[in-house]
N, C-alpha and C positions, 0 to 999 in steps of 0.2 A: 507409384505415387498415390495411388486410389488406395490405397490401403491404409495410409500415411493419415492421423490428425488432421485438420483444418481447422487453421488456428489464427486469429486473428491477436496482435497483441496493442496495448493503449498503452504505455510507456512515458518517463520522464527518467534521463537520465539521471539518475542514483543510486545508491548503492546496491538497491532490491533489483535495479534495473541489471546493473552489472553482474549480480551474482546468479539470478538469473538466466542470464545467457550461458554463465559457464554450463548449464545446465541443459539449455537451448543444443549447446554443441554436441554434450553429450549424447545428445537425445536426438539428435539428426535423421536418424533412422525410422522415426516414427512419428517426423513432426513435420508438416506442410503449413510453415508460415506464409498467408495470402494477403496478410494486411498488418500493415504498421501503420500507428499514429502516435506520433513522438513528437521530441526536437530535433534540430539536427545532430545533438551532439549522438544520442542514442543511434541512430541510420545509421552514423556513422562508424558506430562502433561494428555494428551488425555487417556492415561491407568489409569493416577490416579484416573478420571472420568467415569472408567469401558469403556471407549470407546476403542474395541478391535479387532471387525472384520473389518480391512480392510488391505489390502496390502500396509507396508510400505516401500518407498524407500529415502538413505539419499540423501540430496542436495549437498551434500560436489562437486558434479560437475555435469554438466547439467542431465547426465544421460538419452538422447531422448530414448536411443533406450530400454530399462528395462521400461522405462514408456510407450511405446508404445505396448510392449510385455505381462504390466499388464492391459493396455484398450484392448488389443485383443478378450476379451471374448466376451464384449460386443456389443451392438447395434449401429453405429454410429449414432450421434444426439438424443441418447437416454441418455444421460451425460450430469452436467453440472462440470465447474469446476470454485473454486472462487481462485484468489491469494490475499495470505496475507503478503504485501513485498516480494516475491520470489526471491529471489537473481539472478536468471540468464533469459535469453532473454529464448522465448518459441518457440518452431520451428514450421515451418508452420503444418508437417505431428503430431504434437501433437494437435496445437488447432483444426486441424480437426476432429478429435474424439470425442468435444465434440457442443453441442447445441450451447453451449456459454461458454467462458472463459472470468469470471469478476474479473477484477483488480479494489482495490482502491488506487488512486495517490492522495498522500499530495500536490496538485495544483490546479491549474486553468489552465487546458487545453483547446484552444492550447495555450495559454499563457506561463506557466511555465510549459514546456518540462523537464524532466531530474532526477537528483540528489539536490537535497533538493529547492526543491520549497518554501516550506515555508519561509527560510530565505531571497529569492530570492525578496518573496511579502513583507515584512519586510524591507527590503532597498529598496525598487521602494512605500514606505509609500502608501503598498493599504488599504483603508480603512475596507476592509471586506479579509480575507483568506480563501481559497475554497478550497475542496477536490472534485475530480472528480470519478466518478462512472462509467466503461465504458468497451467496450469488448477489448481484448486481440489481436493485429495483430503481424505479424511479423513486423512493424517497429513500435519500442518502442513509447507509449503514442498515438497512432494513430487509435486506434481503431474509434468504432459504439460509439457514446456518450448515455450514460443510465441516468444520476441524475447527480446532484451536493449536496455539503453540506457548510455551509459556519459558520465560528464562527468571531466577530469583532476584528480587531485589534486594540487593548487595552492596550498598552502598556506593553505587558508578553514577557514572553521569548518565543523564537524558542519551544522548548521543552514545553513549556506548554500550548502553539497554537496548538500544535501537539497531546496533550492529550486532549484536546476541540476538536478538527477531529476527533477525536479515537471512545468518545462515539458516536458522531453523524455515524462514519459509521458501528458502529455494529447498530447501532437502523436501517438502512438504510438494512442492511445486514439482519435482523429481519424482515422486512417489503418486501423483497423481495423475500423470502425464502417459506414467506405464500403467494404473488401473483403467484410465479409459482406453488406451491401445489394446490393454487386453478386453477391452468389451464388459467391463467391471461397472457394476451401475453404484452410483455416488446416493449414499444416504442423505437425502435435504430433510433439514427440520424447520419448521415455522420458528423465529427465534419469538420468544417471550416479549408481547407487549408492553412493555413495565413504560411508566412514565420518568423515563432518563431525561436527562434536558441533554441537546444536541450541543455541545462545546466550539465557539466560535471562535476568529482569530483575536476579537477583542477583550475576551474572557481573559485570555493571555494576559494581553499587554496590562489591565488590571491587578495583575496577582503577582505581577513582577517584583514591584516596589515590595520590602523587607519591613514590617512595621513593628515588631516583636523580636528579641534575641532566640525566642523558640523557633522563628522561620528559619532561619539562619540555615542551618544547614539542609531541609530540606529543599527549599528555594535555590538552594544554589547547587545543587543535583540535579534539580527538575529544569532546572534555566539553561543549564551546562550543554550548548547546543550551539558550537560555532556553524557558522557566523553571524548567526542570532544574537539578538541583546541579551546577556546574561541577568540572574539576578540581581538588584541594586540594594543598596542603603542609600538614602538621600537625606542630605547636611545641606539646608537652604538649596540652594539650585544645582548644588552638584553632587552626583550618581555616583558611589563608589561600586563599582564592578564587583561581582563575585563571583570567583572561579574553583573550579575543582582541582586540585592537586594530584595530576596522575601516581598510580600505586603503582 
C-alpha cells in the first residue's frame, strides 16, 4: 500500500466523474484513495465498484475544516488530490496538504476564466475547444499550467464538445496517474497573466436571448446544453426554444 498514490478526490457526479473512475479501476494497483468529497450519488458509485476504504465527506457545503481534520494524519506533500468539477472554491490551508491539487477546466485558460467556457469558445467561433489541465490556487482558474486537451469545433452542441473533453481528460488523467507512480516529475508553468475577465453564471443568462439572425446558429450550439435553458428568440413574452438537430 505504501507504494500506492495517496490520493484524495473532490467530485460531483458527471460525466468527467464517471469516466474517471473507469480509470480509477483500471488503475487500482497504484492508487490509494484516502478521501472523497462528493455527493452521494458519486460514493455511491465508487462502493458499487467495491471502492471502500476511504473517508467520505459530503459537498453539500465547503466543509474546510472536516477536510482538513481528515488530511491530518497524514504527511504533507505526501498527497495528491484531483478535482472533478468540485463545486466550491478550495481554501488556501487545504491545497496545502497536498503535493498538488489538479483540476480539469472545460477551457482555454487564461482565455476562458469561469463558468462554461465551452459555450463561451462556441460564440467567439474558435476553431479548436480546449480543456485545461492545471493546479488548483486560491484564485479560481489560476493555478501552475500542466497539459491542455483540445477536440474541433465541428458544429455539435455545447454538451457534446463537452463529452469529446470528457474522454480526452480521463485518458489525460490515465496518463498522469502512471507518470507520477513512476516517480515522473510534472512540468508546472506559471500560466500567463493576461487580463481575461473571469465569465460568471450571469454572463450566460445575458447572451441567451437571439437578438440578430446571425446568432442563430451559434447560440443555439453554444446553449445546446440539456437541461439547461437553450437558446431563445423572444416574440413579446414568449421564448421560442432553440435546439440542435442531432447528426
Amino acid at each position: 500500500m505504501s507504494n500506492k498514490l495517496r490520493v484524495a478526490i473532490f467530485a460531483q457526479s458527471r460525466d468527467l466523474s464517471d469516466e474517471v473512475l473507469k480509470k480509477i479501476l483500471k488503475l487500482k494497483s497504484k492508487l490509494n484513495i484516502i478521501l472523497v468529497v462528493s455527493d452521494k450519488e458519486f460514493k455511491k458509485k465508487l462502493k458499487q465498484n467495491n471502492l471502500k476504504d476511504f473517508v467520505w465527506l459530503k459537498n453539500d457545503k465547503n466543509n474546510t475544516s472536516k477536510i482538513c481534520e481528515a488530511l491530518n494524519r497524514y504527511v504533507e506533500n505526501d498527497l495528491y488530490a484531483i478535482s472533478l468539477q468540485h463545486r466550491w472554491r478550495v481554501k488556501k490551508k487545504i491545497i496545502e496538504k497536498f503535493k498538488i491539487f489538479i483540476n480539469f477546466h472545460y477551457g482555454d485558460i487564461p482565455k476562458y476564466r469561469g463558468h462554461h467556457p465551452v459555450a463561451h469558445a462556441i460564440l467567439n467561433n474558435e476553431k479548436f475547444i480546449y480543456g485545461t489541465i492545471h493546479s488548483i490556487s486560491e484564485e479560481l482558474d489560476k493555478g501552475l499550467f500542466i497539459g491542455k486537451v483540445k477536440v474541433k469545433n465541428d458544429k455539435i452542441s455545447s454538451y457534446d464538445i463537452e463529452k469529446k473533453l470528457t474522454i480526452k481528460f480521463a485518458n489525460y488523467f490515465e496518463n498522469l496517474i502512471i507518470k507520477l507512480s513512476n516517480k515522473q516529475r510534472l512540468i508546472l508553468k506559471k500560466i500567463i497573466n493576461k487580463k481575461n475577465k473571469f465569465f460568471s453564471v450571469k454572463d450566460i443568462k445575458k447572451l441567451k436571448e437571439v437578438k440578430n439572425f446571425k446568432e442563430i446558429i451559434n447560440k443555439a450550439y453554444a446553449f445546446d446544453y440539456p437541461p439547461h435553458e437553450p437558446a431563445y428568440i423572444k416574440i413579446k413574452n414568449t421564448k421560442i426554444y432553440l435546439r440542435v438537430k442531432p447528426n
